[in-house]
N, C-alpha and C positions, 0 to 999 in steps of 0.2 A: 460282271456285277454292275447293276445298276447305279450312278452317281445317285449321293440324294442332297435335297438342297431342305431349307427352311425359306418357308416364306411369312415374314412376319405381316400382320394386316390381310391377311389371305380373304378374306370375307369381304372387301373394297373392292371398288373398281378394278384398279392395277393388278390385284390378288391374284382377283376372280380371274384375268384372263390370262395372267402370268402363268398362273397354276395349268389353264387350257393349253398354254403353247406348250408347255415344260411337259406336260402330259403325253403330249405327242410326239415328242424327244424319248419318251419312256425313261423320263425322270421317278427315282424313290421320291415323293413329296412331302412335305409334314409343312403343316400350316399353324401357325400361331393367332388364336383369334379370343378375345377378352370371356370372362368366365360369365360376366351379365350380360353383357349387350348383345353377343355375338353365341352363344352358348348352343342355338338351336343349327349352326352354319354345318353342313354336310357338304361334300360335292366328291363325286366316286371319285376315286384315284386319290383323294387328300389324306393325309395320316392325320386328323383334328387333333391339336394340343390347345387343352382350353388352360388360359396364365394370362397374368398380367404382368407386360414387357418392363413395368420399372421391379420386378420382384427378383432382384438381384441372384439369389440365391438357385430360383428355379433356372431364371436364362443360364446363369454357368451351368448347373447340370444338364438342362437338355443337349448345350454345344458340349459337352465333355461325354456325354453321352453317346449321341450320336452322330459326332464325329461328320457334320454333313463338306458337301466338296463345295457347294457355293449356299450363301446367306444373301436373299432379300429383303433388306429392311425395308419398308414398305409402309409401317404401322405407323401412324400420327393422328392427332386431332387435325386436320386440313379446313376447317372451317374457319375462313377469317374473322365472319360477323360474332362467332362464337368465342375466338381467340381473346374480342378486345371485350365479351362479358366476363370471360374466366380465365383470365390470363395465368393464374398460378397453377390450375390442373392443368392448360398446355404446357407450359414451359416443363412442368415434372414429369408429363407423357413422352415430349417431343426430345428432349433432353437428355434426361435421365434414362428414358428407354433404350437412346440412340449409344450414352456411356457403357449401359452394362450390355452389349451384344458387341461392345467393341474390347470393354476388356475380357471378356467372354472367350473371343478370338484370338487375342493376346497373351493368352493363357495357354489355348490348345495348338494357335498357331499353324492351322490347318484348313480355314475356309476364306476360300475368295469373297469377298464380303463386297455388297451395293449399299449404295446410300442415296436413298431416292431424295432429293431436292428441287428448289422449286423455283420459279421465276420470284418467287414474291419476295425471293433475300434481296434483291435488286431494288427495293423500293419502287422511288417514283426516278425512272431514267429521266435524264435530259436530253438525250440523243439515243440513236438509234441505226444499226439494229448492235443490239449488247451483244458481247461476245464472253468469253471465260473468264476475260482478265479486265471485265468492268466493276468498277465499284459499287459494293455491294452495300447498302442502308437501307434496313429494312423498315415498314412504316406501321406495322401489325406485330401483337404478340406472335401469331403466328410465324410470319416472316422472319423474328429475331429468332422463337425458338427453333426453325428449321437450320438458319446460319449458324448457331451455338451447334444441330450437328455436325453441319456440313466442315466447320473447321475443325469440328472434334475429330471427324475421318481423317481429315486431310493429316492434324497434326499424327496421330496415329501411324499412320500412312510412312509418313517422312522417319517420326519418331521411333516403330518398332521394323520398321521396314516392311509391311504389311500388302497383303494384295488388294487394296482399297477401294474401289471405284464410286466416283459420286455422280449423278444424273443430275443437272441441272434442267429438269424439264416444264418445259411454257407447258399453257394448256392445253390439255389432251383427254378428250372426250369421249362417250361410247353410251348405249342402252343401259350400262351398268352404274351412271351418273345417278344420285338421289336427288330431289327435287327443289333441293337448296342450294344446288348449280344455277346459274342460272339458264345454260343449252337448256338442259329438263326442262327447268320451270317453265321456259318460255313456249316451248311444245307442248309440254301437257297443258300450260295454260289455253293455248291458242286450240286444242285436241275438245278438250272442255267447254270452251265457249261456242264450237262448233254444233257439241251435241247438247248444252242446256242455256246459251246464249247469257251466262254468267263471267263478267270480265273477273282479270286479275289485274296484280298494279309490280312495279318493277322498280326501280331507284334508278339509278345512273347511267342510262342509255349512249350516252358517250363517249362513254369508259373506252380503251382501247387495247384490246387483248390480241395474242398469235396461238390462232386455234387449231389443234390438229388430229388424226385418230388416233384415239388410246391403242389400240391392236401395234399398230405400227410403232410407236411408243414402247411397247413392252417388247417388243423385238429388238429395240433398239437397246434396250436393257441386258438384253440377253448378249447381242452380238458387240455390246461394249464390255460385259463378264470377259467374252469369249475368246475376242477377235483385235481388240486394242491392244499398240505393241507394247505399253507398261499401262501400269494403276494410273491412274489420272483423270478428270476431271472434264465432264461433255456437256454443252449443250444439246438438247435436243428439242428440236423450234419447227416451222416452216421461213421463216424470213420473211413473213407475213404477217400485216396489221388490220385491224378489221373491228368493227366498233360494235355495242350488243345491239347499237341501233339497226349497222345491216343486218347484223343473224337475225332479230326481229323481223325484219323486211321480208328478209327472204322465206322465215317461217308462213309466215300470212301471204306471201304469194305461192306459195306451195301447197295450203290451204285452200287457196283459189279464192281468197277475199279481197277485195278491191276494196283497199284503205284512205285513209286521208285522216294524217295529222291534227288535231282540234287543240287551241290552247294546251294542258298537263295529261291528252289525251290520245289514242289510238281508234278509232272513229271505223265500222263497219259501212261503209257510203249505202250498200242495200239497205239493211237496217237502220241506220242512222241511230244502234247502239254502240257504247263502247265497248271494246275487244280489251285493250290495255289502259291503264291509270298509272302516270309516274310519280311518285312520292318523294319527295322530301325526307320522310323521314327512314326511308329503306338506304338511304345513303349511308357508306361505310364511313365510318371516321377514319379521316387521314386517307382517302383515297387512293389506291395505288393506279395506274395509268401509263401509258405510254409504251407496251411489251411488244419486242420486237426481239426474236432467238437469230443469232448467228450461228447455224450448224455446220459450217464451215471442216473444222477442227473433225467431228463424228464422221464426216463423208472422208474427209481427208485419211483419217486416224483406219477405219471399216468399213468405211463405204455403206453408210448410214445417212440414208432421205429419204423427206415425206414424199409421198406418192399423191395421198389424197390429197387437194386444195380447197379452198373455204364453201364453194357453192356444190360441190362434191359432196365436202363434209355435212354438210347442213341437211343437202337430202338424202344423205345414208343415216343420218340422227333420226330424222322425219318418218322414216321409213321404219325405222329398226323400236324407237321410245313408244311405252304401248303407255296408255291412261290408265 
C-alpha cells in the first residue's frame, strides 16, 4: 500500500517540487491549496483539495479522514512586504492554520507532521553563522507569525509527545520563485531589459542573505521526516553569506553586460542606459539582515548538505527562470 501524505501550500514553490520528489517515491499525494487563489492548481499525481487551512472543521476531517502517514505544512502568506500591510490576515493564516493541522494530529495521533520555518524568526542576527539554539526576535509580522508556529509544534511536540519536525530553512530558491523574490525579479528584470532596454528598480541591495536550491531543500525536508533519530528541530542553510548586490552582479555578468555603478543606479557602459534604479522607498521596514544558517546539526543528525554554492546557484536560476 502506498503511504500518502498531505501537502499543504502544494501550489508554492516548496509544494510544487515536494510533491515532484514524493511522486517519485510513489507517494498517495493530496495537496491542500486555497478555494480563490489557487482553485485552477492541477499537477498529475496530486489528489487537489481545494479549503481553507484556518477552516477548523474541514482540516479535522480531512486528517480523520484520510488518515495520511506524513503532513507537510507548507502553507503561509511568506511575503514579508505583504506581512507589515496586512498583518492580521497573516498572523490568522500563519497561525491559526498552523494550530488546526496540529490539533488535527493530536486528535488522530497518526502523522508525522513538518513545520516548514524560516530564517526570518531570527530577526536581525548580530553574529553569525545562527545555529538552532539562537535567539530568535522576529522583526516582520511575518517572521512573528511564523515563530507563533514554529513554537506551537515544538510545544506540541514536547506536550502530546508527537512526531514533530520543524525546518528552520534560510533562503532557497528555484524556477518556481514568483517575481516578488527578489532572485526572480532581478532575472526577469535584467532578462527584460535585454530584450526592450526598459530598467527596473530594487530597494536594499546590501541586504545579506544565505541562498541555496529549493530541490535540495525539499529533500532535506523529506530526509529530516525520515531519517532524523527523534522529532527535533534543523537548520537548513549553506553557511554562506552573500549580498542581493552580488546576486545582482553576477546576474548582469551572466547577461554578458558590462556595468558600472552610477550614483542610485546600475548603468549598461554600452548603452549608457540604466539597467537597475535603487529606491528608497522599496525598503522594508525594519530590515531584517545579516543570515548566515549553521547546518551543522542536519549533516550531523542525516547527513544533510547543500551541494549547490551561490555562483552555481545563480547560473542554474539564470538558466532555468523564463520571462
Amino acid at each position: 500500500m502506498k503511504a500518502k501524505v498531505l501537502i499543504t501550500g502544494v501550489s508554492g514553490q516548496d509544494g510544487k517540487l515536494l510533491s515532484e520528489f514524493l511522486l517519485e517515491k510513489d507517494y498517495e499525494i493530496y495537496g491542500l491549496v486555497r478555494r480563490i487563489a489557487d482553485r485552477k492548481f492541477t499537477k498529475e499525481g496530486v489528489n487537489v483539495i481545494e479549503g481553507d487551512i484556518r477552516d477548523t472543521s474541514l482540516i479535522e476531517s480531512i486528517v480523520a479522514k484520510y488518515k495520511f502517514d506524513e503532513i507537510y505544512h507548507l502553507a503561509s502568506i511568506s511575503d514579508v512586504a505583504y506581512s507589515f500591510e496586512h498583518p492580521a490576515e497573516v498572523y490568522d493564516v500563519n497561525i491559526n492554520g498552523t494550530l488546526n493541522l496540529l490539533n488535527a494530529i493530536r486528535k488522530t495521533n497518526i502523522a508525522s507532521f513538518y513545520f516548514a520555518g524560516t530564517s526570518e524568526m531570527f530577526g536581525k542576527p548580530t553574529t553569525k553563522p545562527q545555529t538552532e539554539d539562537y535567539p530568535m526576535e522576529p522583526v516582520s509580522p511575518y517572521g512573528v507569525s511564523k515563530l507563533a508556529g514554529y513554537w506551537s509544534s515544538n510545544l506540541y511536540r514536547q506536550a502530546y509527545n508527537l512526531p514533530i519536525y520543524c525546518g528552520i530553512l534560510y533562503n532557497h530558491e528555484s524556477k518556481y520563485r514568483p517575481e516578488n523574490f527578489v532572485t526572480t525579479k532581478i532575472i526577469k528584470g535584467v532578462k527584460r531589459y535585454i530584450k526592450t532596454g526598459v530598467k527596473f528598480s530594487l530597494g536594499n541591495i546590501m541586504a545579506l542573505k544565505d541562498w541555496g536550491y529549493a530541490p535540495e531543500y525539499v529533500r532535506g525536508m523529506y530526509e529530516m521526516v525520515h531519517n532524523a533519530p527523534t522529532p527535533s528541530d534543523y537548520i537548513l542553510a549553506t553557511n554562506e553569506q552573500h549580498s542581493v548586490k552580488e546576486f545582482l552582479d553576477e546576474v548582469v555578468k551572466l547577461a554578458g553586460i558590462d556595468r558600472m555603478y552610477v550614483d542610485e543606479s546600475l548603468y549598461d557602459v554600452t548603452t549608457n542606459f540604466p539597467v537597475v534604479t535603487f529606491e528608497k522607498s522599496l525598503y522594508r521596514p525594519n530590515e531584517a539582515d545579516n543570515y548566515m544558517g549553521e547546518y551543522y546539526k542536519a549533516f550531523k543528525d542525516f547527513g544533510w548538505k547543500p551541494t549547490i554554492r551561490f555562483k552555481e546557484l545563480v547560473r542554474k536560476l539564470y538558466e532555468e527562470i523564463e520571462v
